[in-house]
N, C-alpha and C positions, 0 to 999 in steps of 0.2 A: 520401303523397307524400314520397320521401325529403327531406333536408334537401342545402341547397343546402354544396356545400364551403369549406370555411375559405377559402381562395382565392376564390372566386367572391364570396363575404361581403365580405371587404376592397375587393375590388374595387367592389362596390358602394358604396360609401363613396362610393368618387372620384366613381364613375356621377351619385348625389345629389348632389356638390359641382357638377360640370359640369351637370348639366340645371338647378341653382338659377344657375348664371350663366347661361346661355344665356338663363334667363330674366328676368334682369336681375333678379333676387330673393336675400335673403340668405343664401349657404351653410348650412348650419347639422347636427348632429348632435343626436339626442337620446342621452343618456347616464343610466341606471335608477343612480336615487338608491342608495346604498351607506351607510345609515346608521339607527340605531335606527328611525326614523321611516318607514322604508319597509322593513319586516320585522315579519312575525306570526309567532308561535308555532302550528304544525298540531299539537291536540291528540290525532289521530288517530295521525298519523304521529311524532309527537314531536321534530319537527325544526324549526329556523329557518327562511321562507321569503322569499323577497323579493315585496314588492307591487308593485305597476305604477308610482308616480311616476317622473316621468321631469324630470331639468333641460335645458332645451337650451343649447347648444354653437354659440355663432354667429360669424360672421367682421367681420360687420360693430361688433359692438358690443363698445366696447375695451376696456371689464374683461373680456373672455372673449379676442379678435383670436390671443392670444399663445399660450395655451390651443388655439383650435381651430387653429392653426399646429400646435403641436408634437402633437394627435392626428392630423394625417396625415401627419406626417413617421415616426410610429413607425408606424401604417398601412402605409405606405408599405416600411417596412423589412422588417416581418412577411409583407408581400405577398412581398417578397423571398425570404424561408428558404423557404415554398410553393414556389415557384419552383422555386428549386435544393434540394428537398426537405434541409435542412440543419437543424440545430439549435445554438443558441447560449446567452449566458448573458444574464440579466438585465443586468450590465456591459457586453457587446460591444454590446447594443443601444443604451444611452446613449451608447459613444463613436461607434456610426454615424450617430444620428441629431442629435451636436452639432456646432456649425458656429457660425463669427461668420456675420453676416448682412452680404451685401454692401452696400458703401458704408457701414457702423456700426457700432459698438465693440457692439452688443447680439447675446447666444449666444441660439442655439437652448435649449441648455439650460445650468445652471449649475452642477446637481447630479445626482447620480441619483435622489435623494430626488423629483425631476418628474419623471422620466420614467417610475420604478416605478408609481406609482397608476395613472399615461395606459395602461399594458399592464393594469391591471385592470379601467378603466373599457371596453377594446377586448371583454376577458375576455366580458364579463356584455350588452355591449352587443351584439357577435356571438352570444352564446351559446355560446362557443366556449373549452374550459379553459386555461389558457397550456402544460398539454403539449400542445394542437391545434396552438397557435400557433408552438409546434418551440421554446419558452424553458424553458431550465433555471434555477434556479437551483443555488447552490450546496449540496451534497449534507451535511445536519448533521444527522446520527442515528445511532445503533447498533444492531447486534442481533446476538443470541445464541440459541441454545437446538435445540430438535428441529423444526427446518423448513429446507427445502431451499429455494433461490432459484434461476432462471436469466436472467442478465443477457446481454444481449447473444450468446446460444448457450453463453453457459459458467455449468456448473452449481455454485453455493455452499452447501456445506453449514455453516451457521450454527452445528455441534456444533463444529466446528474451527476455528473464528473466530477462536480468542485471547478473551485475558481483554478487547482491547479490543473486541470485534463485529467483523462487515460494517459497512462504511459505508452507508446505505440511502440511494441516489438520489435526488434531486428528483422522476425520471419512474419510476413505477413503471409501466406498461401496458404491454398486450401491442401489437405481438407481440415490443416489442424485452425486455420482463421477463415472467416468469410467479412464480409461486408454486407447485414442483412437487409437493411436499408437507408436509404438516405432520402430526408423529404426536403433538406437545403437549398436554396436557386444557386450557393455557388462555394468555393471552395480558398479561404483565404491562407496561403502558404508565410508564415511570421518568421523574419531571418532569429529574429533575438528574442528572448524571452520577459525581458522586459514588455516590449510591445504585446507580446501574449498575453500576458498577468492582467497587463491593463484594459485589454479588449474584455478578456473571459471579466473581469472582476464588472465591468460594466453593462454584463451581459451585450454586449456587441453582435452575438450570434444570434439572439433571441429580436432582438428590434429590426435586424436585416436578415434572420433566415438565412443563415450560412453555417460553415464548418470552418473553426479556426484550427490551425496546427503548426507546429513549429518543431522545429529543429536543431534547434538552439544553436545558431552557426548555420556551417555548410549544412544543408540536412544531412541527413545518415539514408542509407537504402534502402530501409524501414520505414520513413518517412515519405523520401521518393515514392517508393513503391505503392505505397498506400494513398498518396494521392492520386497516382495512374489508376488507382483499380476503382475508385469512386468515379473520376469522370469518365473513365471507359465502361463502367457498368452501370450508373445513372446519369451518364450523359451532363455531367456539372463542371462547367467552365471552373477553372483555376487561376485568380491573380496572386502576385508573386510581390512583398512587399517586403524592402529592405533598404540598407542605409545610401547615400547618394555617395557610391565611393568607388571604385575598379572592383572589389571585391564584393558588395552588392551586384555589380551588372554582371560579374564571374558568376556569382551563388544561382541568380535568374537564368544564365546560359545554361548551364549545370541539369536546373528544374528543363528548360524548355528543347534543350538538345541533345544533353547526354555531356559527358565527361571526355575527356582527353584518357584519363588513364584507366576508365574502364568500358571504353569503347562499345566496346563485346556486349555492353548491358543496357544499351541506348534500345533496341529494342522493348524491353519489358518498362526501362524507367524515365525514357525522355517523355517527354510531354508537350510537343510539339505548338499547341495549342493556347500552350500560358502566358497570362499577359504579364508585362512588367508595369504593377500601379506605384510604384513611385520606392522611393525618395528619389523625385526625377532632380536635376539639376535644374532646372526650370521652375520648381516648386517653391524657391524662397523670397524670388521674385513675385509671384503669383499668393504666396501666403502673409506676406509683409514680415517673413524671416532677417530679421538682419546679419548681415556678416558678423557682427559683433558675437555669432553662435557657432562659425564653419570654425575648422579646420584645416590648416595651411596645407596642401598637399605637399608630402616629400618627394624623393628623390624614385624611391621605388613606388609609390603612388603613380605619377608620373611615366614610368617607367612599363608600368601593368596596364595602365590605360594605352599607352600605343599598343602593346601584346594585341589588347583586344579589338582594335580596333582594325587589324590585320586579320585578324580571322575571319574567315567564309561568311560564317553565320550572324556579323554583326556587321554586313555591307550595306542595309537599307541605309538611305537616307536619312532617315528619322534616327537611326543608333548613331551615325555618324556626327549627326547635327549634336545630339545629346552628349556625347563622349567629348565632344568638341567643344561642347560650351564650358564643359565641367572643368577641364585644361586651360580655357582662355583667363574662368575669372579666378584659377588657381586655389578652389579653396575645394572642399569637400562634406558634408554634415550628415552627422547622426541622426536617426529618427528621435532620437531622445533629447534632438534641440529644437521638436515642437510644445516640448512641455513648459519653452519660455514664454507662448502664449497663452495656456492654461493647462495645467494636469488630465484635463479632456477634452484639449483641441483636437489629439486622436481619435477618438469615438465621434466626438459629437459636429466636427467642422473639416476636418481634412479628408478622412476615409468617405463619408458621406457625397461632400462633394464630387470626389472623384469618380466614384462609382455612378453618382446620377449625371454627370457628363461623359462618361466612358472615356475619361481623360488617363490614356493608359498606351502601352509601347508593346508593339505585338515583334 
């Protein structure tokens, strides 16, 4: 039976809120818990999954009153872009759906910080991605290299990008994006942009035949996503390169498992299959890095690396050993403290090596 449309979904919302009064009974939504405690590791499938707990969402009861208010006032808006089949951003939605509340100095909302998670709890509770729901966000990634794009009917070829990239949209999907080819052997995912600038500027994709992109940070979904749809529709391995720190082997899990708080989307965006090529802890030993470059790990450093080292998905051997060493010798380093060896030790000796020894963390 197909699935009922985003539209129809929203609407149902209301449908349960009116038949819970008619029956003189408490409105109420259930909303799937978003948090370590309701997510397994599929050791099959190798992805993050979401489990069934559910919190409910009710109107009568006043620690929540305010809460299930502002989930159907953004309902309600979402219903809206359906409608007039339109898409907007994450911001246009906060300033439509805030308002003082009549007769009271008290707002619908007070920041966007409430009303972003209410579109992810709508997200996972429809079943429905936020590109269903016609919201953009704002577009923060780049890319380069031997792959062609089509946005919107116009085709981008990513070889003439400039040293800065394409910008890569929040919505990648068809029919308004495609991906129309890619002749690359492989797919380099850059945590910082630094490291991008320097790759693209040295043409990096041109002398090894690859696709660089970044994310400037975590990536964004738009980035995620668009790296999934290149190796699942031309078949191109993705390594995953970032700083040697908890928050590097976090951003790596992210690409390769799926998220903690968006469980629900590990389907379309984990990437099961991506390697982690460094900044390994092992790497500064092996590159004649000296400490004189790391970073003293803190307290909450520290602290993130046992997190991960408890989670499912980082029980090999080989993550264990790695996480472990990073803790023993207590320091931490940047990609950008290979440039103590030369301003293109990246291009021309580090990334090179590693890729022709497949010196890399699955």
């Amino acid at each position: 039976m197909a699935k009922e449309s985003v539209e129809a979904r929203l609407i149902g919302l209301y449908d349960n809120v009116v038949d819970a009064a008619k029956k003189k009974k408490d409105p109420s939504i259930d909303i799937p818990v978003r948090a370590l405690s309701n997510v397994e590791f599929n050791q099959k499938r190798r992805i993050i999954e979401m489990k069934d707990a559910t919190t409910e969402r009710s109107f009568f009861n006043l620690g929540m009153a305010k809460k299930f208010m502002q989930t159907m006032l953004v309902a309600d808006a979402l219903a809206e872009l359906q409608r007039q089949d339109l898409t907007t951003s994450l911001r246009e939605i906060y300033y439509r759906t805030k308002h003082t509340l009549k007769g009271s100095s008290e707002n619908t909302f007070d920041d966007q910080n409430e009303s972003d998670p209410i579109i992810e709890d709508l997200e996972v509770t429809l079943e429905a991605l936020r590109e269903e729901l016609h919201v953009a966000a704002e577009g923060r990634g780049s890319i380069v290299g031997n792959v062609t794009l089509v946005d919107g009917g116009d085709p981008i070829d990513c070889t003439k990008a400039g040293k800065a990239g394409h910008t890569v949209p929040s919505i990648v999907e068809d029919p308004g994006f495609s991906v129309k080819k890619c002749s690359a052997d492989f797919i380099l995912l850059i945590e910082k942009s630094t490291q991008f600038n320097q790759l693209s500027e040295d043409k990096f994709w041109k002398k090894h035949n690859c696709v660089l992109i970044t994310g400037n940070g975590q990536p964004p979904r738009g980035v995620r996503r668009l790296c999934r749809r290149i190796h699942d529709e031309f078949k191109k391995p993705v390594y995953v390169l970032v700083d040697n720190d908890p928050w590097g082997y976090y951003i790596y899990s992210v690409v390769k498992q799926g998220s903690i708080n968006l469980a629900f989307e590990s389907e379309r965006m984990a990437i099961p299959d991506a390697k982690f090529l460094g900044l390994s802890s092992f790497d500064p030993e092996k590159h004649g890095l000296a400490r004189t470059y790391s970073i003293k790990l803190n307290d909450k450093d520290i602290s993130r690396a046992k997190e991960l080292m408890a989670y499912p998905w980082f029980q090999k051997k080989e993550w264990q050993k790695e996480i472990k060493n990073m803790l023993s010798s207590g320091v931490k380093y940047e990609l950008d403290a290979l440039a103590s060896k030369n301003f293109q030790y990246l291009t021309t000796s580090y990334l090179p090596k590693k890729l022709k020894d497949k010196d890399w963390l699955d």
